[in-house]
Every structure is written in structure tokens, then in C-alpha cells.
N, C-alpha and C positions, 0 to 999 in steps of 0.2 A: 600553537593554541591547544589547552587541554581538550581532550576526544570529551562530547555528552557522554556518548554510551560508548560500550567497549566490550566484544565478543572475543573471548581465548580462548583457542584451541576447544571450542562447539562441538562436542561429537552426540549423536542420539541413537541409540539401539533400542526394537520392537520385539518383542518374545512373543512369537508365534503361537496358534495351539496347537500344532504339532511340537510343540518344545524347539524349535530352531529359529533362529534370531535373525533382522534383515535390520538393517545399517543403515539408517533413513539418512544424516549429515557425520562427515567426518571432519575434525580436526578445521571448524570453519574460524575465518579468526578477521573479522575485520570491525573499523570505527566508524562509530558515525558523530559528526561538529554538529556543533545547538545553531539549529536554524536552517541545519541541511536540508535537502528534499534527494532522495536516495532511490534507488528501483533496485529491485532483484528481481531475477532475469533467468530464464532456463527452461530445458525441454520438461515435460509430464514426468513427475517421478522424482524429480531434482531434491526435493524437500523443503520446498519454499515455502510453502503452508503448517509444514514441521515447525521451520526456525521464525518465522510471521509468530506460532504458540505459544515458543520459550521467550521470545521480547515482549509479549503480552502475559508472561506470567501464568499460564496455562497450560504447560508441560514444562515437566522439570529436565535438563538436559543432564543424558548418563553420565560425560563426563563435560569439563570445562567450565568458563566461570562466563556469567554477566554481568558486567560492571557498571553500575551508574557513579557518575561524577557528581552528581547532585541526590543526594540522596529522595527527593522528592518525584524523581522522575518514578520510580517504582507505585510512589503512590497516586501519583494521577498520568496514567496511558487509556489514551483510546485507541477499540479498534472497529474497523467497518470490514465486513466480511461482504463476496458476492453475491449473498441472501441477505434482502433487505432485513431481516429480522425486527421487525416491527412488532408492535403488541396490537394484533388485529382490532380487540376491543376498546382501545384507546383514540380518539384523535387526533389529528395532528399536533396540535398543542399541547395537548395531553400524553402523548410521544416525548417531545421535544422536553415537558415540562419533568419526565421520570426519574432522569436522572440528577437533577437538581435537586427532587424533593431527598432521593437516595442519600444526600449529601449534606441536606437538610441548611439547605438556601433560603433565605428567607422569602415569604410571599411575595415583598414589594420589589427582589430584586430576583426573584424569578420571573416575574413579569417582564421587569426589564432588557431582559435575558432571551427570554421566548420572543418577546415583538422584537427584540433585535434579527435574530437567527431568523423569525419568518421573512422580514424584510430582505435580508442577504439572500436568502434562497428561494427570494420570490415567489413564495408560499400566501399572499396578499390570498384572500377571500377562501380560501381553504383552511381555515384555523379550523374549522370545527367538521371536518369531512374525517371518515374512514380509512384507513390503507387500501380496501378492497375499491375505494371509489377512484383511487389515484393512478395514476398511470406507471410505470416500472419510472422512469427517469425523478417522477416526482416522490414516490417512494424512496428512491434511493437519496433524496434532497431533505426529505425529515429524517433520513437514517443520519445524512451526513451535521444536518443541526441539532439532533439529540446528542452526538458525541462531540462537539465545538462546544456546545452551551456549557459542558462542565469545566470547559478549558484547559483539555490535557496538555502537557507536553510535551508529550511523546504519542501522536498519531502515526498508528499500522491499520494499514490500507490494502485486504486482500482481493487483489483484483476488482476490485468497488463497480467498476464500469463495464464487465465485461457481458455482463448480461444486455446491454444494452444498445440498441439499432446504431446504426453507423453516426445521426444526427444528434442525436439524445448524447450521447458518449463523448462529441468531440464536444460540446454545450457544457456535460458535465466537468470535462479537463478546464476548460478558460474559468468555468466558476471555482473551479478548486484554486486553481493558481492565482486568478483574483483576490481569493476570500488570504490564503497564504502571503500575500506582498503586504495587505492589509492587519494581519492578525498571524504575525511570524509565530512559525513552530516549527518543531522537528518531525519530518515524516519519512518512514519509511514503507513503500509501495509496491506490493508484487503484482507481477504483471507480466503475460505470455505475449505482449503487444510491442515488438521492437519498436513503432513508430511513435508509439504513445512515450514509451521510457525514455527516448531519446527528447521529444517534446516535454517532459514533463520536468525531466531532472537533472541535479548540479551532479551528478556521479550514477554511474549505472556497474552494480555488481553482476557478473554474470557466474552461473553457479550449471556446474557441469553434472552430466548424466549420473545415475545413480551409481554410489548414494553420492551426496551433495557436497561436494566443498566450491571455493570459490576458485573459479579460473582466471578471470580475470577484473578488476577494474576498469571502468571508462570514464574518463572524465570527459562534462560534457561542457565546453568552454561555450557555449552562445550563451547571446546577450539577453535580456529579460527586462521587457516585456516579450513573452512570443507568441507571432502571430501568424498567421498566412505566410507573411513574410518567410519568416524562421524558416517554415517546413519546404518551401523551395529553394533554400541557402543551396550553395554547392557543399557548406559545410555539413551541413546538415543531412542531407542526402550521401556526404561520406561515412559520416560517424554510422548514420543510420545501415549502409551498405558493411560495416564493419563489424555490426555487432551480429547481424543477421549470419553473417557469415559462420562466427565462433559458434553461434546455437545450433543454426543446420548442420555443422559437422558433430556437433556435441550430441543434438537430437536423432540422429539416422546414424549415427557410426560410421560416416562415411568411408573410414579407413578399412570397414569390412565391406562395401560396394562397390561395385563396378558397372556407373551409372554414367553416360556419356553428358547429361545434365549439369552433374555436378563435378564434374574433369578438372574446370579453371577455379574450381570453390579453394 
């Protein structure tokens, strides 16, 4: 099957203002299939939120190419960043309704459009409330239907959930993967969260200490629907103990420690 997107050989360099340059991703080079759900994965520093910039079009990469297979995919991506970025002075519908007008959607099927997405993210009697009035989780649910309404195809997801209490967060993953079985797209998802990356996705890239390339691949062979179920798999709890493994040596340099904790890592 031909690759949706397609990163070669990704490298990004930062010119300091002391004049000396820091190496944010090197030589990164992987695909991603139309309809995948993808994680990138790594310690503080890695350059996830670098290369999250360059597949949204918003940092050009020093060297290497991005490839789209369809050439439409560059012109409709969404992305959701950790800060709900909402337009304080807007509504929720009025949120939800901005980028549609940007695109210049018609009235009667932005409507359409807006009471769909309220519905899905159970936004019911909040149409016409504030961001400041809404809570972080339901914030994050007009962030996440103002960017569905335009119907990108190419959804980048930074960290989306992490602001968010232990209950709010796992609430938000079953409504993403929901909304996704029903409304296929292509996403790719950074995320410091091995438990989530493993619940969430058909492939987990995992991108090593600074600067960034990719270490390794994980494919995530469970079955989908996932539920409760899933997260006490044996399988699940392996993959999970396997990817944890690769970061913590990645993230602490274990190979320069000499920590009795981490002996059997």
C-alpha cells in the first residue's frame, strides 16, 4: 500500500544568538498509511513538537523532504496543541463555527456542522457559554470540534490530553478513538504518556534523546475496540513494559548510570 505521508531523511538545525547552532531532529525518515493512528514517543528534548511543526506546515525543515501522496493532504491538516487555544471572546459555537466561516462554508451547512460536533462532544446546553466558563476537559472538546468540523485529513495531536486530571484524560482517549472508528482519519499524536500511546495507537514511533531521530518502531497489534479490557491484556502490559523500557534508557542515559534500580532495565 502507497505510504499517505512520507518523511526523508528530516533533519532541523536552530542558529542560536550566540551564533552556534543546536540539532533539534536528524536524518528522521519514517511513513505514515491513510487511516493510521501513529504516536511519537521520547524523553524532553527529543524534538517531537519540532517535527509535530514541519507535518503542520509551520517550520520549514533544514534539510529533507515531506511528501504528501495526495496532494490535498497539505491543504487541509489539523492541529491541537496542549493549550486549548481558544478565542476567549467567542462561544462555544462560535469557536467551533471559525474555522468553517475561514473556509467559507456555507450558513446552512455550518450549522449542520456545528450541531453535529456539539452532539459528538457532548457539548449539549453549552452552545453559547465562554471558554473561561468551561472546565479544562470541556475546553479541550470545542478545541478538539473546531478542528473535525473543517474535516482535515491529516490530524496532529500535541500532547492534547496532558494537561488533564487522571479522569478527564482517559474520558478524552475513548471519545477520540470513538469519534476516529466513526469519522476515519489519519493522526499522528505526541505524547510523554507510554500507557496512553500504547492504548491509543496502530504503531508507536519512538524518537531518541537529543537531537531526535527515530529509534525504533512498535507495532501495536491489539484488537479495537479498546477498553478496560485491553489495558489488562498480558499483551498489552508487555508492549507497554517494552516501550517504557527503550525511553527510560533513552531519557537518563542509563549507559552513563550506575543505579541499582535500573541494573535489569
Amino acid at each position: 500500500m502507497e505510504p499517505f505521508l512520507e518523511l526523508k531523511n528530516i533533519s532541523k538545525t536552530y542558529a542560536l544568538e550566540n551564533r552556534e547552532t543546536v540539532e533539534a531532529l536528524h536524518d528522521v525518515d519514517f511513513s505514515v498509511r491513510e487511516g493510521e493512528f501513529i504516536s511519537l514517543i521520547g524523553p524532553s528534548g527529543c524534538g517531537k513538537t519540532t517535527l509535530m511543526k514541519i507535518l503542520a506546515g509551520l517550520v520549514e525543515p533544514t534539510t529533507g523532504e515531506l511528501i504528501a501522496h495526495k496532494p490535498e493532504i497539505f491543504r487541509n491538516r489539523g492541529i491541537i496543541f496542549q493549550q486549548y487555544n481558544l478565542f476567549p471572546w467567542l462561544t462555544t459555537e462560535k469557536n467551533i463555527d471559525f474555522g468553517l466561516s475561514a473556509i467559507h462554508v456555507s450558513a446552512e451547512n455550518r450549522r449542520k456542522i456545528i450541531t453535529h460536533y456539539v452532539q459528538v462532544m457532548g457539548l449539549q446546553g453549552f452552545e453559547n457559554v465562554y471558554p473561561k466558563e468551561l472546565s479544562g476537559g470541556m475546553q479541550q472538546r470545542v478545541a478538539l470540534a473546531r478542528t473535525l468540523a473543517t474535516n482535515p485529513k491529516l490530524l496532529l495531536m500535541d500532547e492534547p490530553f496532558s494537561a488533564l486530571d487522571v479522569q478527564t484524560k482517559r474520558f478524552m482517549q475513548d471519545l477520540l478513538l470513538q469519534v476516529w472508528s466513526k469519522e476515519p482519519r489519519t493522526i499522528v499524536f505526541v505524547t510523554h504518556d507510554v500507557e496512553e500511546a500504547v492504548f491509543m495507537s496502530d504503531s508507536i514511533y519512538i524518537m531518541s534523546a537529543h537531537p531526535g531521530v527515530i529509534r525504533e518502531k512498535v507495532k501495536v497489534d491489539l484488537p479495537r475496540p479498546r477498553d478496560l479490557h485491553t489495558e489488562f491484556s498480558g499483551e498489552f502490559i508487555k508492549l507497554q513494559k517494552y516501550v517504557q523500557e527503550i525511553i527510560t534508557k533513552e531519557a537518563l542515559g542509563l549507559e552513563k548510570l550506575d543505579l541499582e534500580i535500573y541494573k535489569n532495565l
